[in-house]
PDB file of N, CA, C and O in Angstrom:
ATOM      1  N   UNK A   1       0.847  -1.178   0.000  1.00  0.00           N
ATOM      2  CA  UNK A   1       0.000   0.000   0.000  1.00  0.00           C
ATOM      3  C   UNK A   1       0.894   1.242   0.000  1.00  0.00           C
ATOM      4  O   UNK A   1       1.919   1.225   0.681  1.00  0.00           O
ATOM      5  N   UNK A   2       0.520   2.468  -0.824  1.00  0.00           N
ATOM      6  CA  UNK A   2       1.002   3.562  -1.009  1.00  0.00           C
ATOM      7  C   UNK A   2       0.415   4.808  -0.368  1.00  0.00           C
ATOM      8  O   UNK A   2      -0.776   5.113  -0.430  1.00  0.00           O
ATOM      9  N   UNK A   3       1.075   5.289   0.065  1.00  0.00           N
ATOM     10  CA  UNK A   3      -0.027   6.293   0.830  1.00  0.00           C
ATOM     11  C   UNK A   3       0.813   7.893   0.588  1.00  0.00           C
ATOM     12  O   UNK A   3       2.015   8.055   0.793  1.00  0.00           O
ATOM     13  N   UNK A   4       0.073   8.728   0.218  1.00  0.00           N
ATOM     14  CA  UNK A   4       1.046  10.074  -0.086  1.00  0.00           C
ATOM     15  C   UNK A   4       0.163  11.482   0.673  1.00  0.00           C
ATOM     16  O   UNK A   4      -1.020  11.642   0.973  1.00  0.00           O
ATOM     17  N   UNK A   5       1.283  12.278   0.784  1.00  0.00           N
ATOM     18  CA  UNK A   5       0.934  13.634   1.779  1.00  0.00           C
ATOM     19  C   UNK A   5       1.715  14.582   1.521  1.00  0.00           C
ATOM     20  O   UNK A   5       2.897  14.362   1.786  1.00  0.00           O
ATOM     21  N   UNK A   6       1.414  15.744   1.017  1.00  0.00           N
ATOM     22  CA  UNK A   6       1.716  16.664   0.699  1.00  0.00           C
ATOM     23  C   UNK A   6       2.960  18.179   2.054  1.00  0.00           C
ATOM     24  O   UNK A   6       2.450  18.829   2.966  1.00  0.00           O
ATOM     25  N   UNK A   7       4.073  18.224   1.753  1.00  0.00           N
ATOM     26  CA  UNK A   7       4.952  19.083   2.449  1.00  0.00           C
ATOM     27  C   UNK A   7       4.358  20.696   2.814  1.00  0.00           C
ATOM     28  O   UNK A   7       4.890  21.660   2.265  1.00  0.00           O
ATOM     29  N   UNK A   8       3.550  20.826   3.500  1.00  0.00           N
ATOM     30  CA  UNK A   8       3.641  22.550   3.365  1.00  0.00           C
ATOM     31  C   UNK A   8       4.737  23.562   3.182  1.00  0.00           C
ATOM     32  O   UNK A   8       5.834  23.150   2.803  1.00  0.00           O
ATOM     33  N   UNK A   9       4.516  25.135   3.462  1.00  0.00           N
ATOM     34  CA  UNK A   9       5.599  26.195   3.186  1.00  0.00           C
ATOM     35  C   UNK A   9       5.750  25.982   4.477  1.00  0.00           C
ATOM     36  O   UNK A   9       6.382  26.963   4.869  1.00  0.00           O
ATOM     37  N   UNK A  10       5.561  25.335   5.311  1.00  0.00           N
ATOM     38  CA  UNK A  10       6.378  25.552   6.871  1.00  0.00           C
ATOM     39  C   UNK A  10       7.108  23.528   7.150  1.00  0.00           C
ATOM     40  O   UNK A  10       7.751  23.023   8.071  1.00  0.00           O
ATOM     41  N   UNK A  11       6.712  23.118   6.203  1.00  0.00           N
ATOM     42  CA  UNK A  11       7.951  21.720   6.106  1.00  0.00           C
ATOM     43  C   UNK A  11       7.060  20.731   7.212  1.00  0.00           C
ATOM     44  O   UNK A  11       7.690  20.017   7.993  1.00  0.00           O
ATOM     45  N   UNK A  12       5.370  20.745   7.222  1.00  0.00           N
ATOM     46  CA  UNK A  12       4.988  20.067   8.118  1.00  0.00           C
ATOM     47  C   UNK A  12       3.626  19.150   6.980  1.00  0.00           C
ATOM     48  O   UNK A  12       3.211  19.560   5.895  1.00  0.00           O
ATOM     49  N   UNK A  13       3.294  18.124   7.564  1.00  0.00           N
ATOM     50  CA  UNK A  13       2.599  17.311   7.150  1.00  0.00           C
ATOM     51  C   UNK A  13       1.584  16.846   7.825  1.00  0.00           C
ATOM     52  O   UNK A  13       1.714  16.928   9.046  1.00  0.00           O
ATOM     53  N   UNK A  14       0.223  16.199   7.276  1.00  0.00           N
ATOM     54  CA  UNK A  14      -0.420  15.589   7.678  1.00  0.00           C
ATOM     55  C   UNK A  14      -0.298  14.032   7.290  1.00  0.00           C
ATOM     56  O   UNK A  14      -0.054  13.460   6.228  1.00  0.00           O
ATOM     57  N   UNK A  15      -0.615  13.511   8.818  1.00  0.00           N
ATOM     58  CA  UNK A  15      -0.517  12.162   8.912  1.00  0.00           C
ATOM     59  C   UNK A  15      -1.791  11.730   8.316  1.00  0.00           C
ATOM     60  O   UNK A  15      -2.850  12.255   8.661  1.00  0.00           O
ATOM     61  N   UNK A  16      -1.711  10.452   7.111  1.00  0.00           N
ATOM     62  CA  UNK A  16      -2.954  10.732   6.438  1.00  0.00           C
ATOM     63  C   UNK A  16      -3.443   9.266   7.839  1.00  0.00           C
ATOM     64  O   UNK A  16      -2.579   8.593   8.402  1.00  0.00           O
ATOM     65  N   UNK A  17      -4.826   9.127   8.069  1.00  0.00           N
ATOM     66  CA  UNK A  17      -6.013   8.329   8.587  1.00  0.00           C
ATOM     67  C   UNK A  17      -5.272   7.147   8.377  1.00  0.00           C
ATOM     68  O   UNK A  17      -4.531   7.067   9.357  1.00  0.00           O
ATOM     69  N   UNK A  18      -5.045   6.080   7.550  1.00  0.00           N
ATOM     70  CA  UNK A  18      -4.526   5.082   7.204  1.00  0.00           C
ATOM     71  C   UNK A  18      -3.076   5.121   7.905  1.00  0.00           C
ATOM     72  O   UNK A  18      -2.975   4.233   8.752  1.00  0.00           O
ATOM     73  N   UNK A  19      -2.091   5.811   7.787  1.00  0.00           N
ATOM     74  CA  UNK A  19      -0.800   5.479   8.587  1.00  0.00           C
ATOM     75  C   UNK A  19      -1.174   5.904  10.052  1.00  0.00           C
ATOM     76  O   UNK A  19      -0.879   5.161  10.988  1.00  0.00           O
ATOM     77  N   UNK A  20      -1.794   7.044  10.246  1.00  0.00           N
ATOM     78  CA  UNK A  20      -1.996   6.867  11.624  1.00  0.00           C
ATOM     79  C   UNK A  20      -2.377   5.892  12.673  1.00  0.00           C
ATOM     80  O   UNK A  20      -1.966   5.668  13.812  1.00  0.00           O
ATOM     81  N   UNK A  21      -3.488   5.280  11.759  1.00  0.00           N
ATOM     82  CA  UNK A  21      -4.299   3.671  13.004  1.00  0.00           C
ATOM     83  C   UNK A  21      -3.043   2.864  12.856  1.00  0.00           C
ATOM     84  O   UNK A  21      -2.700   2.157  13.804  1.00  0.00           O
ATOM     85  N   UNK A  22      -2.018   2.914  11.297  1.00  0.00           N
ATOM     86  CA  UNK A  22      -1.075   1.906  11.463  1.00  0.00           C
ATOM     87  C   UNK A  22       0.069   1.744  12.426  1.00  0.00           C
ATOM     88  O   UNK A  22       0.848   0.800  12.558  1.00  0.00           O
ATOM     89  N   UNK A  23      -0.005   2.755  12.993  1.00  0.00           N
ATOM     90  CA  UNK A  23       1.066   3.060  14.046  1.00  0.00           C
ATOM     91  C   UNK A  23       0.780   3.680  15.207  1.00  0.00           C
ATOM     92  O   UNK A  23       1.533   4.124  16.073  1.00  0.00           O
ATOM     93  N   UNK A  24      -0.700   3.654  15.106  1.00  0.00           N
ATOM     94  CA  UNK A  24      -1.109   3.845  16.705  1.00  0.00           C
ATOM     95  C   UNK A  24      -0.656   4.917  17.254  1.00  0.00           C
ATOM     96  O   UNK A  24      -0.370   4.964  18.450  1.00  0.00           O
ATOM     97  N   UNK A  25      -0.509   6.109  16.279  1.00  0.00           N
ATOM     98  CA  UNK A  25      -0.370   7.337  16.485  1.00  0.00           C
ATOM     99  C   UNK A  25      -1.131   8.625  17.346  1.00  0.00           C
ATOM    100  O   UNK A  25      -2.050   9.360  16.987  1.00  0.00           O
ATOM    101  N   UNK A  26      -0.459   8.587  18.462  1.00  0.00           N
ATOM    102  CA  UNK A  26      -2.026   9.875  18.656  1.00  0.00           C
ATOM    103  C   UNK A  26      -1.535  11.152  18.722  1.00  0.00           C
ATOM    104  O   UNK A  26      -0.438  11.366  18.207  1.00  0.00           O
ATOM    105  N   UNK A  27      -2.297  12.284  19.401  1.00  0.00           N
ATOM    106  CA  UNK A  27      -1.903  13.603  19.072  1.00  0.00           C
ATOM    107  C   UNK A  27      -0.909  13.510  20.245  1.00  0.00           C
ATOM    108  O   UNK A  27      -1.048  12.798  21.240  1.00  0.00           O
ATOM    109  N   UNK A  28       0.410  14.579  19.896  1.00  0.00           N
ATOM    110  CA  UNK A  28       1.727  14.745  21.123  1.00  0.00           C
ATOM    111  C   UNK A  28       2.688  13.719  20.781  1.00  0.00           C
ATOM    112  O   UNK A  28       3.856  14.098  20.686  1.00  0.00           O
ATOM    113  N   UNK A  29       2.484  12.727  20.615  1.00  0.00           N
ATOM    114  CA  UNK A  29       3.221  11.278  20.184  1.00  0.00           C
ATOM    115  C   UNK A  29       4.470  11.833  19.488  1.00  0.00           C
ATOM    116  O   UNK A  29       4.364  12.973  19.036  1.00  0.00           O
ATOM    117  N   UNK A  30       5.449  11.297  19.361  1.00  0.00           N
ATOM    118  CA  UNK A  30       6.708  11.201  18.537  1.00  0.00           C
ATOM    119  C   UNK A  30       6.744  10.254  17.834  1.00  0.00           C
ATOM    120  O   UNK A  30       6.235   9.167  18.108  1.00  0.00           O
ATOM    121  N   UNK A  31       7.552  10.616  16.489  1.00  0.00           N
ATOM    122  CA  UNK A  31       7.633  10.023  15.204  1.00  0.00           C
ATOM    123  C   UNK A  31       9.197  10.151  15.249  1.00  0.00           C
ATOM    124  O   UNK A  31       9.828  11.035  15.830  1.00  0.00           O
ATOM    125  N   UNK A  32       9.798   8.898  14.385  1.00  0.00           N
ATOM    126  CA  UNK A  32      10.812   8.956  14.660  1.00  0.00           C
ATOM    127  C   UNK A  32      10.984   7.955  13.068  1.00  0.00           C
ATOM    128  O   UNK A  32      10.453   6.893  12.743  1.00  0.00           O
ATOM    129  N   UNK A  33      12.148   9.029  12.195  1.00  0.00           N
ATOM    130  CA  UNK A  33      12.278   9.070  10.834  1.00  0.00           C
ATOM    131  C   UNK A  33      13.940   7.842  11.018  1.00  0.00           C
ATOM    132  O   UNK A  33      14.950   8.349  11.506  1.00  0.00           O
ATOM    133  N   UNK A  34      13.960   6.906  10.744  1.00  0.00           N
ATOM    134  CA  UNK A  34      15.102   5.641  10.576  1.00  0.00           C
ATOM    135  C   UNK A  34      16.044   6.178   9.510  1.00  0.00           C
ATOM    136  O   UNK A  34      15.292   5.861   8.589  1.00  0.00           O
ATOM    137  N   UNK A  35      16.853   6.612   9.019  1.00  0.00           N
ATOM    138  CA  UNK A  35      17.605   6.025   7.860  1.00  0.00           C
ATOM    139  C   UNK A  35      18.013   4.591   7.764  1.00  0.00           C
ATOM    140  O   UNK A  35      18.863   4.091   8.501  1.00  0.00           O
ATOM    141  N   UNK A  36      17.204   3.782   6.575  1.00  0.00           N
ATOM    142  CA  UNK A  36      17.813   2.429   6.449  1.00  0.00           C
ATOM    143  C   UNK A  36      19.289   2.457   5.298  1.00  0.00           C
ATOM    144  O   UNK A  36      19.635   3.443   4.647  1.00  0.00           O
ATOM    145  N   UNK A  37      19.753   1.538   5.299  1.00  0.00           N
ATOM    146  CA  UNK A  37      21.257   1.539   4.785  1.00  0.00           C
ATOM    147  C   UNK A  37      20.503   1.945   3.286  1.00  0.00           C
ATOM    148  O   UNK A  37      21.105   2.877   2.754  1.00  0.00           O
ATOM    149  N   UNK A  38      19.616   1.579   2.685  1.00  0.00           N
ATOM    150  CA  UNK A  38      19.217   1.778   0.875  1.00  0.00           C
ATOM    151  C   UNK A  38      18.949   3.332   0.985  1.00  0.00           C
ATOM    152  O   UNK A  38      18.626   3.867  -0.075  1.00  0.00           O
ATOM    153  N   UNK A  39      19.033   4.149   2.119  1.00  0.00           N
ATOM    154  CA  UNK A  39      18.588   5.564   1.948  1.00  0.00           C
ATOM    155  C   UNK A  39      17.614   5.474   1.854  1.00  0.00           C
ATOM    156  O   UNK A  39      17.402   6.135   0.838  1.00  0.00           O
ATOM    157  N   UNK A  40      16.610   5.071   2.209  1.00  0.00           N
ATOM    158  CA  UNK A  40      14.693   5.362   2.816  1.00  0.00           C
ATOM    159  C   UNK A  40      14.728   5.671   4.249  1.00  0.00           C
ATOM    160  O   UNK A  40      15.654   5.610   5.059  1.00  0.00           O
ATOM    161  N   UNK A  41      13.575   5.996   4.362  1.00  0.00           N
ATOM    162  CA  UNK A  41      13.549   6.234   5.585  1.00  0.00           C
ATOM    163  C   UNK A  41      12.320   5.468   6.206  1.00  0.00           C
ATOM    164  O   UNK A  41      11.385   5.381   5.411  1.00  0.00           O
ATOM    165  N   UNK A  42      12.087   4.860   7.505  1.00  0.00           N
ATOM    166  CA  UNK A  42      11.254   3.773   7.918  1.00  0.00           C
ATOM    167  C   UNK A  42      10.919   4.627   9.304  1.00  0.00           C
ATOM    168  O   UNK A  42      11.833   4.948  10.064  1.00  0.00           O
ATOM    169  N   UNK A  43       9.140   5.063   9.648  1.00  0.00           N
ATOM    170  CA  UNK A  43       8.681   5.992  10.367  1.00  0.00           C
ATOM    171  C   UNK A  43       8.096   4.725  11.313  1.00  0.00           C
ATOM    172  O   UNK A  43       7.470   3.672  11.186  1.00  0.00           O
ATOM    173  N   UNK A  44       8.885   5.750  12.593  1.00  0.00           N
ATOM    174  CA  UNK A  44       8.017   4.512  13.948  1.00  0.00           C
ATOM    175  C   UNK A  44       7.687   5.887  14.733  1.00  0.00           C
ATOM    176  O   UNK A  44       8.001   7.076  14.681  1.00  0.00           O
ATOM    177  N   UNK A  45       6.576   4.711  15.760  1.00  0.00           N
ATOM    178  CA  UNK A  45       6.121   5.778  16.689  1.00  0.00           C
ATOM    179  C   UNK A  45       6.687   5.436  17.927  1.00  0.00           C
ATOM    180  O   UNK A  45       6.687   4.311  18.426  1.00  0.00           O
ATOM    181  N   UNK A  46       7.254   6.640  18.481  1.00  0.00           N
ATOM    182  CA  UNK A  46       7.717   6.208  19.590  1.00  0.00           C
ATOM    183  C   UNK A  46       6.845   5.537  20.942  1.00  0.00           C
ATOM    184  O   UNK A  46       5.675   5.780  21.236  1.00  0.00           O
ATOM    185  N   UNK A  47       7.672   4.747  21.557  1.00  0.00           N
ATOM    186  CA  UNK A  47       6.560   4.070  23.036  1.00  0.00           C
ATOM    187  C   UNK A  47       6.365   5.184  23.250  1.00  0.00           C
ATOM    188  O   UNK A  47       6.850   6.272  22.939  1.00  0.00           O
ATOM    189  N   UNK A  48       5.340   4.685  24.011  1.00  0.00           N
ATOM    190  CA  UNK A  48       5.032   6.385  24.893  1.00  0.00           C
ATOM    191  C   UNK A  48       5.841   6.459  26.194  1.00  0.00           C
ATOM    192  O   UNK A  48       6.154   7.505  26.763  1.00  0.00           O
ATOM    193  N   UNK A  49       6.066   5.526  26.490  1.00  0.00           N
ATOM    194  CA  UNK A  49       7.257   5.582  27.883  1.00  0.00           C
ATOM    195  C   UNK A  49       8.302   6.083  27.224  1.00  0.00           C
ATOM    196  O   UNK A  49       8.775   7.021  27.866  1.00  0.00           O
ATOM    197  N   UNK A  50       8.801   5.904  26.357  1.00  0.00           N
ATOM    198  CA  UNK A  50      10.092   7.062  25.944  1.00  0.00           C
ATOM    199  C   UNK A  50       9.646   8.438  25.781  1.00  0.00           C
ATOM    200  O   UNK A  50      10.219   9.398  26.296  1.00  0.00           O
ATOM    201  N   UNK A  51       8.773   8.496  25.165  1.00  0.00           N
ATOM    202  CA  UNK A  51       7.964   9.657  24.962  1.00  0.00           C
ATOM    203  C   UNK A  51       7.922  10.721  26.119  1.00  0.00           C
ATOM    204  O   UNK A  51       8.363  11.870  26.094  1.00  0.00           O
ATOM    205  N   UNK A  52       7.279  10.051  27.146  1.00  0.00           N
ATOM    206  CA  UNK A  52       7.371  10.774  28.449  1.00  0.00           C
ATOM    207  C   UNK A  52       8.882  10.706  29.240  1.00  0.00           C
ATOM    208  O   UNK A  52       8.858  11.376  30.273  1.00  0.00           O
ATOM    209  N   UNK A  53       9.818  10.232  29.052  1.00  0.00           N
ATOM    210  CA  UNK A  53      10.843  10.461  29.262  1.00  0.00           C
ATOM    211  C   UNK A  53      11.837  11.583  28.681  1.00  0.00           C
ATOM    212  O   UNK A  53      12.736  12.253  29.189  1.00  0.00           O
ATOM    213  N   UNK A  54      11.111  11.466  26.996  1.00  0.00           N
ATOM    214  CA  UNK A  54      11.888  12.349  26.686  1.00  0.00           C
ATOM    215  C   UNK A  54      11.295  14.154  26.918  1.00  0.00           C
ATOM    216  O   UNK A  54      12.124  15.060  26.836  1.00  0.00           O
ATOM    217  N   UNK A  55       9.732  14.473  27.214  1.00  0.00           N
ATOM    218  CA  UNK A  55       9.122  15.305  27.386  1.00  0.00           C
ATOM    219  C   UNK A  55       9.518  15.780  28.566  1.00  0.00           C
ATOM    220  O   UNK A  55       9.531  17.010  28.610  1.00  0.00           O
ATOM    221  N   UNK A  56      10.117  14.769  30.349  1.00  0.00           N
ATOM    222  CA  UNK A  56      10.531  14.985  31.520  1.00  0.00           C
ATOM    223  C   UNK A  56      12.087  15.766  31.152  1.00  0.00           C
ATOM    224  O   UNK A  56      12.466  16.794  31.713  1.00  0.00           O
ATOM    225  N   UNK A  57      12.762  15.122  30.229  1.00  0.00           N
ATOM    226  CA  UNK A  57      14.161  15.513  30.267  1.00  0.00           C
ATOM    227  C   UNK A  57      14.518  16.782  29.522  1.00  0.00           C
ATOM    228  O   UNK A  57      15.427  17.496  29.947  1.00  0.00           O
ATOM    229  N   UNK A  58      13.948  17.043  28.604  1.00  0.00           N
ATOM    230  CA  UNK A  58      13.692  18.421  27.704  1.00  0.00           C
ATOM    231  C   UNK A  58      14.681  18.340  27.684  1.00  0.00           C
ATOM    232  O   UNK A  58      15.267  17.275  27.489  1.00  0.00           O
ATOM    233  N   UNK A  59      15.264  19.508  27.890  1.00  0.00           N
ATOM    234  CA  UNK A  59      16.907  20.091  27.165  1.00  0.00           C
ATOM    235  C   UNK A  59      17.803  19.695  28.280  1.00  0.00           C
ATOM    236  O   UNK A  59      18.885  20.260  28.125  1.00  0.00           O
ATOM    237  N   UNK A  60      17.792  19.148  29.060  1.00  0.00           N
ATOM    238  CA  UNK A  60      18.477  18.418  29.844  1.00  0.00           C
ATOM    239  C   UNK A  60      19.424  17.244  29.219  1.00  0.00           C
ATOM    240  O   UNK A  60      20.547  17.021  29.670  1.00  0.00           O
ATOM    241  N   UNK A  61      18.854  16.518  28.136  1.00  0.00           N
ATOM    242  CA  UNK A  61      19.622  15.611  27.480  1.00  0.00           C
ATOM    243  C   UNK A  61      21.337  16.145  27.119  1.00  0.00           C
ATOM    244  O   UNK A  61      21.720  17.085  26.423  1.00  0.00           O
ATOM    245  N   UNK A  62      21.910  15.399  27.691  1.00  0.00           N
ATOM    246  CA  UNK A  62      23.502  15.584  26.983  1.00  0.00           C
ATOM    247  C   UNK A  62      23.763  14.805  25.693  1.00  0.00           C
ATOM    248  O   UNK A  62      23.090  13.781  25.572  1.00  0.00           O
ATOM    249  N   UNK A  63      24.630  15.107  24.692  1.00  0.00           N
ATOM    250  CA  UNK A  63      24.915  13.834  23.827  1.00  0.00           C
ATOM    251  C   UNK A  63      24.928  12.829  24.040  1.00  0.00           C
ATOM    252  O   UNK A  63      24.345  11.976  23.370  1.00  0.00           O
ATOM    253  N   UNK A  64      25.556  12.634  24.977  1.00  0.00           N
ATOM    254  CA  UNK A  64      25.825  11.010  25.798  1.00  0.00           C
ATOM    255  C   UNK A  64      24.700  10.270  25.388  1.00  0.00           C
ATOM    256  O   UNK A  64      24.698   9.154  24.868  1.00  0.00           O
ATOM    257  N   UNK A  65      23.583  11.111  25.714  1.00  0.00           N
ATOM    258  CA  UNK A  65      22.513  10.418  26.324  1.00  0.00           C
ATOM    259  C   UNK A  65      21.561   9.596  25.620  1.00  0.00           C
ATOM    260  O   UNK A  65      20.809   8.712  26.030  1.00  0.00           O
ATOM    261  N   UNK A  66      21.860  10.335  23.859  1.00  0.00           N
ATOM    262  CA  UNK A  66      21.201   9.746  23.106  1.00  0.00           C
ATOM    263  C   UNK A  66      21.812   8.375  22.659  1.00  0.00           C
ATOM    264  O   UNK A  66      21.270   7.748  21.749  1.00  0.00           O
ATOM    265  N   UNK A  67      22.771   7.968  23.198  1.00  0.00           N
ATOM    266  CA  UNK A  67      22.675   6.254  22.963  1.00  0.00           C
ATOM    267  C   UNK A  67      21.715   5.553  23.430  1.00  0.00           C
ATOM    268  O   UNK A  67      21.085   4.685  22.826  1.00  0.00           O
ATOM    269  N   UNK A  68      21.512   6.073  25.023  1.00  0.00           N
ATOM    270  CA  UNK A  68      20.365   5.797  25.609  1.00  0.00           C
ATOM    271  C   UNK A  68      19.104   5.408  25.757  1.00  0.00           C
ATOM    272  O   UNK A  68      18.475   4.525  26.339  1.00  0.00           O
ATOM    273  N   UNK A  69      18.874   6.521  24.909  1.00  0.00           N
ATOM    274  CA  UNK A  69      17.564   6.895  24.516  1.00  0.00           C
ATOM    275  C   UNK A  69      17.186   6.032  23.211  1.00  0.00           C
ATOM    276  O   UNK A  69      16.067   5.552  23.025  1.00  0.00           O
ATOM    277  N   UNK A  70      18.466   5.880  22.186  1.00  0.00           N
ATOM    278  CA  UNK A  70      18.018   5.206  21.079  1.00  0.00           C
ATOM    279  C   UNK A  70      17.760   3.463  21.779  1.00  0.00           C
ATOM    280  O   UNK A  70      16.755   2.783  21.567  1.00  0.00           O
ATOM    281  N   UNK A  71      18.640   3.156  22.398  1.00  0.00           N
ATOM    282  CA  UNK A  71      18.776   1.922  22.786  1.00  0.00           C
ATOM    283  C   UNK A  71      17.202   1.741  23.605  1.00  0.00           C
ATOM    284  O   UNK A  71      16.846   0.580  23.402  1.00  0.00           O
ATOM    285  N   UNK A  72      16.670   2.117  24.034  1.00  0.00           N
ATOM    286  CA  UNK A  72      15.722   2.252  25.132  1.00  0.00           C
ATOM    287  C   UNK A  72      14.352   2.579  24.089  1.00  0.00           C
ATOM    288  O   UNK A  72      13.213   2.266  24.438  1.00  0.00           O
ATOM    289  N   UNK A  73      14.687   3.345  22.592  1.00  0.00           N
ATOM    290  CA  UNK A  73      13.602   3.598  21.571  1.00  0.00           C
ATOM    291  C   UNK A  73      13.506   2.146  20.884  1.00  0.00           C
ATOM    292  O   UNK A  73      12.355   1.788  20.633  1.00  0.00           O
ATOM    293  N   UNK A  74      14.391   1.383  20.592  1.00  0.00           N
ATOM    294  CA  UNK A  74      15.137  -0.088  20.084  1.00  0.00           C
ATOM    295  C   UNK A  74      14.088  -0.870  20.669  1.00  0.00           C
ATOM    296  O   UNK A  74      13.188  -1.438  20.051  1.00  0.00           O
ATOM    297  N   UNK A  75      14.289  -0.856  22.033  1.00  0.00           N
ATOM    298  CA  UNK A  75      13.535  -2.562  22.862  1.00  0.00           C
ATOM    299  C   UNK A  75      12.114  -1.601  23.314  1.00  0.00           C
ATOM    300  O   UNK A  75      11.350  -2.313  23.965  1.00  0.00           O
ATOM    301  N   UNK A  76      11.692  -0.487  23.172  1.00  0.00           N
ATOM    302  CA  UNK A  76      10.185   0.056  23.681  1.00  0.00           C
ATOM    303  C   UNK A  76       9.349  -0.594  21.997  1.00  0.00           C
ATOM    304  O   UNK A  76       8.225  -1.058  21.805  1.00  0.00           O
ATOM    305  N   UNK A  77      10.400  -0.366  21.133  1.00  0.00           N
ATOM    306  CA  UNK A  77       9.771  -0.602  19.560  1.00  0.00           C
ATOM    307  C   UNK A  77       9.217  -1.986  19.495  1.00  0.00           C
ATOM    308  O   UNK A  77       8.092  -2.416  19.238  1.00  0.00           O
ATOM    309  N   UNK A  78      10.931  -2.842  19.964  1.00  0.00           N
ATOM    310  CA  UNK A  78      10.350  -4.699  19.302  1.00  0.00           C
ATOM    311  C   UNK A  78       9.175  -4.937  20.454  1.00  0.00           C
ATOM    312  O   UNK A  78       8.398  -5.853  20.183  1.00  0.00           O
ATOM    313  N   UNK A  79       8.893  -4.082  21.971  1.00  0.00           N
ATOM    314  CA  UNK A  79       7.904  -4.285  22.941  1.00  0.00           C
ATOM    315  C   UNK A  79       6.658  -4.108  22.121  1.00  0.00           C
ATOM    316  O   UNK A  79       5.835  -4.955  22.470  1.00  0.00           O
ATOM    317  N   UNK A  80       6.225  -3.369  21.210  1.00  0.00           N
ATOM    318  CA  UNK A  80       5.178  -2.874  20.401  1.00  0.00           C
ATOM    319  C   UNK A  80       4.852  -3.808  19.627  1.00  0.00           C
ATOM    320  O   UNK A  80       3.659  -4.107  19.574  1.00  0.00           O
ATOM    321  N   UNK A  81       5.961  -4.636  18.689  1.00  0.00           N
ATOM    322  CA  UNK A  81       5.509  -5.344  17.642  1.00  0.00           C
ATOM    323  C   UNK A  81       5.088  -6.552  17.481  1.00  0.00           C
ATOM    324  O   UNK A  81       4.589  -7.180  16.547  1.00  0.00           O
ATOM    325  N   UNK A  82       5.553  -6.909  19.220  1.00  0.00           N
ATOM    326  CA  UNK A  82       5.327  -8.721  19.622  1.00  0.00           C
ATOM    327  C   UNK A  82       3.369  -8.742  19.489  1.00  0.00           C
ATOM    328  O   UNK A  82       2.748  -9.786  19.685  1.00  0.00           O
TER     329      UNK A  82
END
């Protein structure tokens, strides 16, 4: 299935109805754009426990931290797909 959505003049999009239920998207949620090695890009939604982790930590995050966070976005993801 193909699904397409148009870029506005401010670089924002609508999530069309169909990808949203597919990913259990709701409003506030984070989206999180993959680069796969072929150069696509593969859109997940973040757990929401990262979500709220990352909303608690705001600009508090150091570089460090995003290993963390990815590693912790990693196993909240395969938690989603079982």
């Amino acid at each position: 299935m193909s699904v397409t959505t148009k870029i506005t003049a401010k670089y924002q999009i609508t999530l069309p109805l169909t990808v949203r239920r597919s990913l259990n998207a709701k409003i506030g949620d984070l989206l999180a754009f993959v680069q796969q090695p072929d150069g696509s890009y593969r859109v997940q939604a973040v757990p929401p426990r990262l979500t709220d982790a990352l909303r608690l930590a705001g600009k508090r995050l150091q570089p460090g931290d995003f290993r963390e966070v990815h590693r912790e976005f990693e196993e909240g993801w395969d938690d989603q797909t079982r």
